[in-house]
Legacy VTK file of the C-alpha trace (Angstrom):
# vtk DataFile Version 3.0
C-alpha trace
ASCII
DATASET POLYDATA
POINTS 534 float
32.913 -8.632 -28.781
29.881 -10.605 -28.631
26.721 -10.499 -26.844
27.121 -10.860 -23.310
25.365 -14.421 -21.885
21.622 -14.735 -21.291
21.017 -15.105 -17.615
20.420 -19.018 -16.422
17.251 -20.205 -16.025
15.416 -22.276 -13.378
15.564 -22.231 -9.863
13.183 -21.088 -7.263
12.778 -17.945 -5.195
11.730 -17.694 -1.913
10.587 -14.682 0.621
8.242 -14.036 3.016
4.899 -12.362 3.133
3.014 -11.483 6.953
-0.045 -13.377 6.519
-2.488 -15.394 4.430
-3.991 -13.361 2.022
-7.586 -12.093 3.029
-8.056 -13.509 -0.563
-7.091 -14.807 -4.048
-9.312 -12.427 -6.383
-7.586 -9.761 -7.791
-10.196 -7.274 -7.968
-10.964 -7.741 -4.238
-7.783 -7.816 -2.849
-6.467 -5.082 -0.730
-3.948 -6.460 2.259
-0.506 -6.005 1.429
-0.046 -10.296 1.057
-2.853 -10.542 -1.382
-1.355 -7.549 -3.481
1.906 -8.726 -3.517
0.096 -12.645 -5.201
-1.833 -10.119 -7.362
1.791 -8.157 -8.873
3.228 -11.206 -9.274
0.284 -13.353 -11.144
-1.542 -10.017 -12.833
-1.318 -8.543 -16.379
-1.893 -5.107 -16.445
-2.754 -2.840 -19.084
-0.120 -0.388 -18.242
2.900 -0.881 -15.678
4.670 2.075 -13.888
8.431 1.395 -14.288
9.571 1.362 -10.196
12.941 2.582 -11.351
12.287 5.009 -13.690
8.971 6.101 -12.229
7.552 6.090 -16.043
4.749 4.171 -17.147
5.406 1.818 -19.661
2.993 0.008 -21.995
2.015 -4.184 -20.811
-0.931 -5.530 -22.029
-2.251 -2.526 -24.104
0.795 -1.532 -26.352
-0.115 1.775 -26.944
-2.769 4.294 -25.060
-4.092 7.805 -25.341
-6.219 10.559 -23.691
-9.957 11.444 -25.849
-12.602 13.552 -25.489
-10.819 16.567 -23.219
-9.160 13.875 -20.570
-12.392 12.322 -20.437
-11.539 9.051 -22.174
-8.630 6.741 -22.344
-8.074 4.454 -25.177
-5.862 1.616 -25.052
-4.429 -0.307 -27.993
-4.573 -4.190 -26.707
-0.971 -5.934 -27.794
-1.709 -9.145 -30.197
-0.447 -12.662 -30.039
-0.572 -12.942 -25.964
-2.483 -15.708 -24.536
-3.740 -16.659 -20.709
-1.358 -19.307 -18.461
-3.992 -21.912 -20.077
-3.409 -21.364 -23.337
-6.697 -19.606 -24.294
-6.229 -16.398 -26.684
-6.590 -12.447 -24.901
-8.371 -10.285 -26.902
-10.110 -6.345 -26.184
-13.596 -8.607 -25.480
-11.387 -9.948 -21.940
-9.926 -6.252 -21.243
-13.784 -5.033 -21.592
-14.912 -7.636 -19.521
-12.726 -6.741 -16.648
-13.457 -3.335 -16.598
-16.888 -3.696 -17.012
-16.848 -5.538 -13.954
-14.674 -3.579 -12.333
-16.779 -0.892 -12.504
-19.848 -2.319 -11.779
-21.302 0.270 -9.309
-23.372 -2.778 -7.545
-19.860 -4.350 -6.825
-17.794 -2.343 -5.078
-14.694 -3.520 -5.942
-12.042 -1.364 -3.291
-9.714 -0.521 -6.677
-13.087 1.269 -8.443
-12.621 3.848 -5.712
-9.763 5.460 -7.252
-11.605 5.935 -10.160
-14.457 7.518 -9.334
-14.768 11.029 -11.050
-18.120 12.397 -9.356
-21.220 11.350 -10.100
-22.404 9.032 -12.765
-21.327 5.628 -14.360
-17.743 4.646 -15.951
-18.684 3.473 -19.226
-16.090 0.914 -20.977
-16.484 0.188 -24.803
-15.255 -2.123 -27.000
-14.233 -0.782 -30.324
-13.024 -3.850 -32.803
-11.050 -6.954 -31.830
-7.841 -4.840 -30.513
-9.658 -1.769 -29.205
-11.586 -0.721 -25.545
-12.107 2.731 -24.552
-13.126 4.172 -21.110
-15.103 6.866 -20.520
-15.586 8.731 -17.342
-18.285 11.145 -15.987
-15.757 14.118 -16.102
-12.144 14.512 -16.731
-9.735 11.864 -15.392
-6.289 13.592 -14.339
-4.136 10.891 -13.928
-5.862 8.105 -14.458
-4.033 5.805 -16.460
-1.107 5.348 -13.750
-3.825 3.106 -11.916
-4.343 0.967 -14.665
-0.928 -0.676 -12.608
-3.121 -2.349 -10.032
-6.111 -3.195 -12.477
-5.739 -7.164 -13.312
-7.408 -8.238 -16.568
-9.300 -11.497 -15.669
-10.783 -14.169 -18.379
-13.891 -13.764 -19.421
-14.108 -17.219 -19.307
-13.534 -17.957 -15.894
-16.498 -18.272 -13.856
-16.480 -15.425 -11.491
-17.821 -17.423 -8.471
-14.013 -18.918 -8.922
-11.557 -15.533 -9.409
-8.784 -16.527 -7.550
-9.068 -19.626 -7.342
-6.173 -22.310 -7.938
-6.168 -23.252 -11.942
-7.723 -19.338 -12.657
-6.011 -18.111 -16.094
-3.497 -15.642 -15.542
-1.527 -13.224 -18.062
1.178 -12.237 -15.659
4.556 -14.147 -14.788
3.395 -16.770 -12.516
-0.003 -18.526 -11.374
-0.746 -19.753 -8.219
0.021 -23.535 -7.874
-0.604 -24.499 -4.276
-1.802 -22.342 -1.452
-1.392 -23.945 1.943
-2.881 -21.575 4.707
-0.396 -20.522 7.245
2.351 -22.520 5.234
3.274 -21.320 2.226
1.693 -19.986 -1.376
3.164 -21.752 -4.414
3.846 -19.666 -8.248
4.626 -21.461 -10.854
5.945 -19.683 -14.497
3.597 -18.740 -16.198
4.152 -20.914 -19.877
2.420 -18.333 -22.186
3.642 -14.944 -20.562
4.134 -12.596 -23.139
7.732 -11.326 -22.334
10.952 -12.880 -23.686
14.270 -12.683 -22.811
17.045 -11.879 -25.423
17.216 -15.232 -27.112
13.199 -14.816 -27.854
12.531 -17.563 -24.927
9.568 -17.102 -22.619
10.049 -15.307 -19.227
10.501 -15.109 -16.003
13.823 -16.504 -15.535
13.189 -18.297 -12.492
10.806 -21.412 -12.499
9.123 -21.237 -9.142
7.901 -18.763 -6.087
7.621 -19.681 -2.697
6.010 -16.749 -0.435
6.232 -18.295 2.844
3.948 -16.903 5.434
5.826 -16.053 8.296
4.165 -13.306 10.915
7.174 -12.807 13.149
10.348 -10.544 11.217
12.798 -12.479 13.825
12.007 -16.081 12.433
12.265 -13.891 8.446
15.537 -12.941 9.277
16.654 -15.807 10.590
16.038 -17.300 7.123
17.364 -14.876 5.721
20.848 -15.675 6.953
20.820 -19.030 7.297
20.398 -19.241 3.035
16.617 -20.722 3.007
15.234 -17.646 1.898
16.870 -14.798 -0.707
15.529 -11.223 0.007
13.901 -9.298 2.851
12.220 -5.892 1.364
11.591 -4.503 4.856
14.304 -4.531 7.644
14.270 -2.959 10.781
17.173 -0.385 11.189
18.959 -3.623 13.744
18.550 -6.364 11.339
19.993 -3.870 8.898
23.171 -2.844 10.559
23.670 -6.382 11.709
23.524 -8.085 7.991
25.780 -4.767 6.959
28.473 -6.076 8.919
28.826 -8.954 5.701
27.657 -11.767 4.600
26.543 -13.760 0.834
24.037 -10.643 0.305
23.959 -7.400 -0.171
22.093 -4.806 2.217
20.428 -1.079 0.787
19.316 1.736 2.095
17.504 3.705 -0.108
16.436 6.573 2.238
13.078 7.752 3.303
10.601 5.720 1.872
7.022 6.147 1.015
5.392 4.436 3.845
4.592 6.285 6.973
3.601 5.221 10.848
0.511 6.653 11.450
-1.883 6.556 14.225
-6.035 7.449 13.995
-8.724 7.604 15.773
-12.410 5.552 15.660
-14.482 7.973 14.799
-16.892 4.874 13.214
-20.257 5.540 14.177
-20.880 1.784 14.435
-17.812 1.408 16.706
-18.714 -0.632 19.506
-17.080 2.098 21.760
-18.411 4.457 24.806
-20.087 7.611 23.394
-17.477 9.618 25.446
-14.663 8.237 23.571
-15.914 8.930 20.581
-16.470 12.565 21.745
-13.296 12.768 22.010
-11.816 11.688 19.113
-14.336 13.726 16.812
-12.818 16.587 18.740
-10.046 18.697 16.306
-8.704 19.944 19.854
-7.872 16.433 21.244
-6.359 14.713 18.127
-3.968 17.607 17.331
-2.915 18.267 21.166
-2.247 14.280 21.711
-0.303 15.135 18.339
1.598 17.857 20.101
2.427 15.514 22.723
4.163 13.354 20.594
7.887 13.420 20.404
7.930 12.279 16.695
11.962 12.996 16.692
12.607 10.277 19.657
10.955 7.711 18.192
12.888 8.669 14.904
15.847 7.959 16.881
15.348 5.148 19.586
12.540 3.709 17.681
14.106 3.349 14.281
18.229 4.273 15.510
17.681 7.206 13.567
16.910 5.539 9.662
13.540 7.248 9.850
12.899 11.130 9.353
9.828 12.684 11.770
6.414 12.930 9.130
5.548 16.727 8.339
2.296 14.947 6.775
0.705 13.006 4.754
3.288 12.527 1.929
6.632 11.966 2.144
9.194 14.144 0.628
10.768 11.420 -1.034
7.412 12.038 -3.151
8.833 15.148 -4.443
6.556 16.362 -6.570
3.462 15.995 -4.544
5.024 16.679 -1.370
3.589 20.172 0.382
6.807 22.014 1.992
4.564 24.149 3.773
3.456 21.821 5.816
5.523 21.785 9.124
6.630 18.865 10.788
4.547 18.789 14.041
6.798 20.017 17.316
7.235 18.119 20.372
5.120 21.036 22.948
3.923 19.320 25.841
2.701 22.533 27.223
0.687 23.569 23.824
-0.727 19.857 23.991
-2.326 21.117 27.187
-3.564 23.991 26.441
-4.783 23.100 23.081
-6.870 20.190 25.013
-7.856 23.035 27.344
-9.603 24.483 24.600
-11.788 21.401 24.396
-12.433 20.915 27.994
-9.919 18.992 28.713
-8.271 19.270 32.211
-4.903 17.741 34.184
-5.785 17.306 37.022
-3.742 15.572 39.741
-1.729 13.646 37.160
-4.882 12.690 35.481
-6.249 14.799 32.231
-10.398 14.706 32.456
-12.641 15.662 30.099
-15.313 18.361 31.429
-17.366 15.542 32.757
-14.577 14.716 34.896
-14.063 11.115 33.459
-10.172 10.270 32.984
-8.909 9.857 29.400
-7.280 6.311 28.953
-7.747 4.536 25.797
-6.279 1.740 23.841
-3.841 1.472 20.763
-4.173 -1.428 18.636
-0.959 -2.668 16.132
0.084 -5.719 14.472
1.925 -8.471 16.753
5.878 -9.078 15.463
6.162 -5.961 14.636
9.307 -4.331 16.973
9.638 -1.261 15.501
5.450 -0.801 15.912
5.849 -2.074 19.040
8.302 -0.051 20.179
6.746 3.024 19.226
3.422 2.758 20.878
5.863 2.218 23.711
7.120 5.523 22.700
3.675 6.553 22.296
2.464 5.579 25.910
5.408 7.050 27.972
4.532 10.714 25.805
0.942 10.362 26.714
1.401 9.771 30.006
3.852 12.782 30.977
0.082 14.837 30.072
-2.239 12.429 32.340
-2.970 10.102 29.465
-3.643 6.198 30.630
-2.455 4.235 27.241
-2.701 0.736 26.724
-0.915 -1.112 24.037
-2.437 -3.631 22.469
-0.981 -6.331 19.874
-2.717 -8.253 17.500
-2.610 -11.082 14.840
-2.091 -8.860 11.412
-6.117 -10.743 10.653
-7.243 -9.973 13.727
-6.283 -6.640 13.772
-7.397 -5.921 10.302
-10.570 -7.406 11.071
-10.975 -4.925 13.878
-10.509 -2.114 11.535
-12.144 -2.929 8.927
-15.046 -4.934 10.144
-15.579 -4.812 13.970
-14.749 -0.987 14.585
-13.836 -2.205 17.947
-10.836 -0.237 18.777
-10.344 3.617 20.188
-6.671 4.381 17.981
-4.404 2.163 15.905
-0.981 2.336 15.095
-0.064 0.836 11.800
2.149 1.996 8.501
1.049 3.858 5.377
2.421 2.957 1.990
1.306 4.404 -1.607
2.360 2.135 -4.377
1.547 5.181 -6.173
3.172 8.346 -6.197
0.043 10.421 -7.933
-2.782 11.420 -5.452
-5.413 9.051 -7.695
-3.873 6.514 -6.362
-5.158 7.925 -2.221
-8.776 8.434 -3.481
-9.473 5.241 -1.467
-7.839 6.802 1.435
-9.417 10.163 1.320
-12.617 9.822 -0.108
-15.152 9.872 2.829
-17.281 7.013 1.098
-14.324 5.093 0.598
-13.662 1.883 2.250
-10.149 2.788 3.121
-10.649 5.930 4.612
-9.170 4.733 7.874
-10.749 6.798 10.987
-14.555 6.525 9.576
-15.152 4.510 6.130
-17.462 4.318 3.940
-19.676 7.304 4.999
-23.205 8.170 2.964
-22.006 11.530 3.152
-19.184 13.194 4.736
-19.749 13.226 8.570
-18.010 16.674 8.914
-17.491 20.117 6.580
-13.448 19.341 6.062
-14.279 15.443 5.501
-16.028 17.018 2.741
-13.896 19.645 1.611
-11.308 16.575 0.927
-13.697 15.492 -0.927
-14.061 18.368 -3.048
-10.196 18.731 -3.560
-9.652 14.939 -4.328
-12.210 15.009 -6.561
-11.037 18.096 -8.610
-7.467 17.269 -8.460
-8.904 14.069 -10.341
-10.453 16.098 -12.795
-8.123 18.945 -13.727
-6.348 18.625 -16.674
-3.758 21.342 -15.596
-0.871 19.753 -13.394
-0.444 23.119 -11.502
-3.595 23.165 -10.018
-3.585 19.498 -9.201
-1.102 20.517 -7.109
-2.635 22.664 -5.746
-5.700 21.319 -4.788
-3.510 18.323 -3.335
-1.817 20.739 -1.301
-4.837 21.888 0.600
-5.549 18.179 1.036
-2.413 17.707 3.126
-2.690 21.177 4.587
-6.573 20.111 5.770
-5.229 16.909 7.382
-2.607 18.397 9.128
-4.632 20.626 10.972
-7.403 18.418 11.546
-5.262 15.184 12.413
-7.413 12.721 11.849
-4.630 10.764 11.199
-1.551 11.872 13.179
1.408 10.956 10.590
4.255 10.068 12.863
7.317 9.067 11.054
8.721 8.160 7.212
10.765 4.915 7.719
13.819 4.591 5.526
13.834 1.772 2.799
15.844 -0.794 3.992
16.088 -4.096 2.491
18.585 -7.390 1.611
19.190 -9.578 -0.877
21.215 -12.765 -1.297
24.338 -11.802 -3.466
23.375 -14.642 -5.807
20.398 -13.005 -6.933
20.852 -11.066 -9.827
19.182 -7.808 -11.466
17.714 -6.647 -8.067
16.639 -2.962 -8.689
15.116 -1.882 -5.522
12.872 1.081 -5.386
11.141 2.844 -2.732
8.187 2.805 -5.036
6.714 -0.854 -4.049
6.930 -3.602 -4.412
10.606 -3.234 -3.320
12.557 -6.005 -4.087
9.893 -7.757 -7.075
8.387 -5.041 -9.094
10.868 -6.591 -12.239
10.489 -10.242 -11.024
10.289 -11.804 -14.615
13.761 -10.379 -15.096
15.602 -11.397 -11.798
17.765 -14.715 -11.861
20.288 -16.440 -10.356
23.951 -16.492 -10.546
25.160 -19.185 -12.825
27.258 -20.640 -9.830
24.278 -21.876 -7.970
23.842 -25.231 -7.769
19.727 -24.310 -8.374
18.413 -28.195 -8.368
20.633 -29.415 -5.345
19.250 -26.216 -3.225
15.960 -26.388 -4.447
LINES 1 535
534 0 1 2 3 4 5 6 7 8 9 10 11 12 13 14 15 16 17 18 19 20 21 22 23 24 25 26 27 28 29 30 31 32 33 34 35 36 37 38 39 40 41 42 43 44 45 46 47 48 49 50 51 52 53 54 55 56 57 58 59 60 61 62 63 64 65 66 67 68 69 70 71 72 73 74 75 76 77 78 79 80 81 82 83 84 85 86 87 88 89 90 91 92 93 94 95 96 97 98 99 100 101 102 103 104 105 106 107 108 109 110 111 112 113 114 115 116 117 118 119 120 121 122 123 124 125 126 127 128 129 130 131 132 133 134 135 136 137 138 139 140 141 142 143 144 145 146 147 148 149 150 151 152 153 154 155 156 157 158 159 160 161 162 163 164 165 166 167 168 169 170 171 172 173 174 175 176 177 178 179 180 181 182 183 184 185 186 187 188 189 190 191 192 193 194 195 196 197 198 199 200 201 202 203 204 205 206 207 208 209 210 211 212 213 214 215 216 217 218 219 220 221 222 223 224 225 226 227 228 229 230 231 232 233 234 235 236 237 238 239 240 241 242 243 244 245 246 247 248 249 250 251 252 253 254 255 256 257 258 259 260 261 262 263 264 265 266 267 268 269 270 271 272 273 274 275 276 277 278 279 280 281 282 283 284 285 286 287 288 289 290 291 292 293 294 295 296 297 298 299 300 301 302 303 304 305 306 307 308 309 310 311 312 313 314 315 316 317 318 319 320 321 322 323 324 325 326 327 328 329 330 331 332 333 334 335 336 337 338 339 340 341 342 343 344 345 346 347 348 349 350 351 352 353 354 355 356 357 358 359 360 361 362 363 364 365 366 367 368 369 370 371 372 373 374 375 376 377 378 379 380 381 382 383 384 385 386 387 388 389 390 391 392 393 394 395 396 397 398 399 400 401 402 403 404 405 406 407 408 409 410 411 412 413 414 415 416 417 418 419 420 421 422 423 424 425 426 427 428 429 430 431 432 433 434 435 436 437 438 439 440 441 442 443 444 445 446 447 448 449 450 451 452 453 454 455 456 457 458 459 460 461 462 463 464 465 466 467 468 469 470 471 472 473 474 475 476 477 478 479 480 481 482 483 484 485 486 487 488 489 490 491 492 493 494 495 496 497 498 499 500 501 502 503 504 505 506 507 508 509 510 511 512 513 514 515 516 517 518 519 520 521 522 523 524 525 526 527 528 529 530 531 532 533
């Protein structure tokens, strides 16, 4: 028998993303949007296989550990040249570290880097050699090299991102129309062939179409104009299983988790009460004990969720800490756990020892049922122990400009997803400086003793060449968080996703991107008429 058929080419592929990228520049980027343009036009160094959970060699074919974990050396792969025809070489790969590293930039990916004090040091070493070297011993390390883009040297940095910028990864951005749609076009010089030694990706063209509300996406969906959905809310899904030209999956619990935090920003623009309150251990972890985490599993999510025992899922199974209980639903112990703090309910009404009624507001993403639903969930708990809640629902911007920018919130509700499954990859969650860590970021030093006990622990988990006591130190991590709460970890949402059945090679992983981690290798079946659709 012979070879089977090379998949067709051509054609273009079409999904949705929730908003307009905060930005273009992949070194800057950190909304889930601008990451998803960043997989998709990026060459990386190294690329963790979401299927097989390995890391596999990209841009540097070969790589190894010097100087006692201290050091990684990469080997850069030869012949491979930018989407505008200029030639990579180590001098590019140096160049983008350099400035990735650049302590006077700040870059959010750097973050996960950081091994204590001291500067990251990249060398060049020939025309096909760079080497890194850190301040201490990098556990770990090279599975981030999967977000790192290498950029041109050549480009002018004042322009990263924008339209035209040379890309090594499948696609490049061709148009960007804000609120309309973003544009990829193949990349003509990506390094990867197919069988027959021709160029990839398979399909010609991307269209990410940015569309807020999950209604309108599924709508899309089923009426053919667009050909996968990587997140679907336990309805959608058990409407589109009932058939239809696609296929539906669920692949379990995923990675990502609801969570809700606290402002404990000292520049939030809140009343110094509040923020009383939410620096106080007693009141996070009795509203946490309030919370009926196994109803909104249910009602919230018709039961494809599992209630959150912490901070990582144990679909993460390495990493996850068993001995970290899920959180029970004790209405009673919420009380008297805010009792210990003061806290009094008092005709219906909990008051703080000043006597001032607690109300406060919860801020989530607009379009969003599911979210929406459980700060619903949320509110009605509260309230059965004298808690006034407000929901309210913002533009995805809007809201991550509050966060991020503004501080001017008291809690938010919103979902937590690693695209890694190693703890490195959190640094920029749990690192008190970092500008990620949600409930008070980017601190001078750590406001509290645990804030910088995490610290400690993220920082020698980073460093420990011994896998054991990684784990270990990770362990304390989550077992620190669950019984501070800063962040009260709620539920871990089951991947659910769809695909149109003429898609082919869709290998979905709860390890994200879902649906396009192998995008140069998806294509479409040879029955579609691909220029009369498209």
């Amino acid at each position: 028998m012979g070879a089977p058929p090379e998949p067709r080419w051509g054609g273009e592929l079409r999904f949705c993303v929730r908003a307009d990228p905060k930005t273009l520049d992949p070194l800057e980027t950190t909304d889930q949007p601008g990451q998803t343009v960043r997989y998709l036009t990026g060459g990386v160094l190294l690329r963790l296989n979401r299927a097989t959970q390995a890391l596999e060699p990209e841009l540097a074919e070969s790589w190894h550990s010097e100087m006692a974990g201290r050091a990684i050396g990469f080997r850069i792969r030869k012949g491979v040249r930018f989407s505008d025809g200029s030639a990579f070489t180590a001098a590019d790969v140096a160049y983008s570290l350099k400035t990735l590293f650049d302590p006077a930039s700040h870059f959010p990916i750097a973050d996960s880097f950081r091994r204590g004090p001291g500067a990251i040091v990249v060398e060049q070493r020939g025309p096909d050699e760079v080497r890194v070297v850190f301040p201490q011993a990098a556990a770990g390390v090279e599975r981030l090299f999967d977000e790192v883009v290498i950029v041109s040297r050549l480009w002018p940095a004042a322009r990263r991102g924008a339209i035209g910028m040379p890309v090594l990864g499948p696609y490049a951005v061709a148009e960007y129309h804000a609120g309309s749609y973003i544009r990829l076009a193949r990349n003509p010089n990506y390094w990867q062939t197919g069988a027959s030694g021709r160029r990839l990706p398979y399909i010609d063209t991307l269209r990410l179409l940015i569309q807020q509300n999950r209604a309108l996406e599924l709508l899309r969906f089923t009426k053919g104009d667009i050909d996968m959905v990587d997140t679907l809310d336990p309805e959608d899904y058990a409407r589109l299983a009932r058939g239809g030209p696609w296929r539906v999956d669920d692949l379990g619990p995923g990675l990502g988790a609801e969570q809700l935090w606290f402002n404990q920003a000292t520049a939030a623009p809140i009343p110094d009460f509040k923020k009383g309150w939410f620096r106080s251990r007693e009141f996070r972890t009795g509203l946490s004990a309030a919370l009926n985490r196994a109803d909104i599993s249910r009602v919230a999510f018709s039961g494809r969720a599992i209630p959150a025992p912490g901070a990582i899922s144990p679909a993460n199974r390495f990493w996850f800490d068993a001995r970290v209980p899920t959180p029970a639903y004790a209405p009673q112990q919420a009380l008297a756990t805010l009792a210990q703090a003061g806290f009094r309910l008092t005709g219906g009404t909990l008051r703080d020892s000043r006597g001032k009624a607690v109300e406060l507001s919860i801020i989530t993403n607009s379009g969003n049922r599911l979210r929406e639903r459980t700060a619903a969930l949320i509110q009605e708990d509260l309230a059965k122990i004298g808690i006034r809640v407000t929901v309210v629902t913002l533009d995805f911007p809007s809201l991550i400009e509050r966060i991020t920018r503004t501080f001017d919130y008291d809690t938010c509700l919103l979902g937590f997803s690693s695209v890694d499954l190693d703890p490195t990859g959190q640094m920029n969650l749990w690192l008190s400086s970092a500008n990620a860590h949600a409930w008070n970021p980017e601190q001078k030093t750590p406001a509290t003793g645990w804030e910088a006990e995490i610290d400690r622990l993220m920082e020698l988990q980073a460093t420990e060449s011994v896998l054991v006591k990684r784990k270990a130190a990770f362990d304390q991590v989550q077992e620190i968080a669950a019984r501070e709460g800063p962040m009260l970890f709620l539920v871990y949402r089951n991947a659910l996703c769809a695909v149109s059945s003429e898609l082919r090679n869709v290998q979905p992983s709860v390890v994200g991107p879902t649906l396009i981690w192998n995008i140069e290798r998806l294509y479409f079946a040879p029955a579609r008429h691909l220029e009369a659709k498209r």
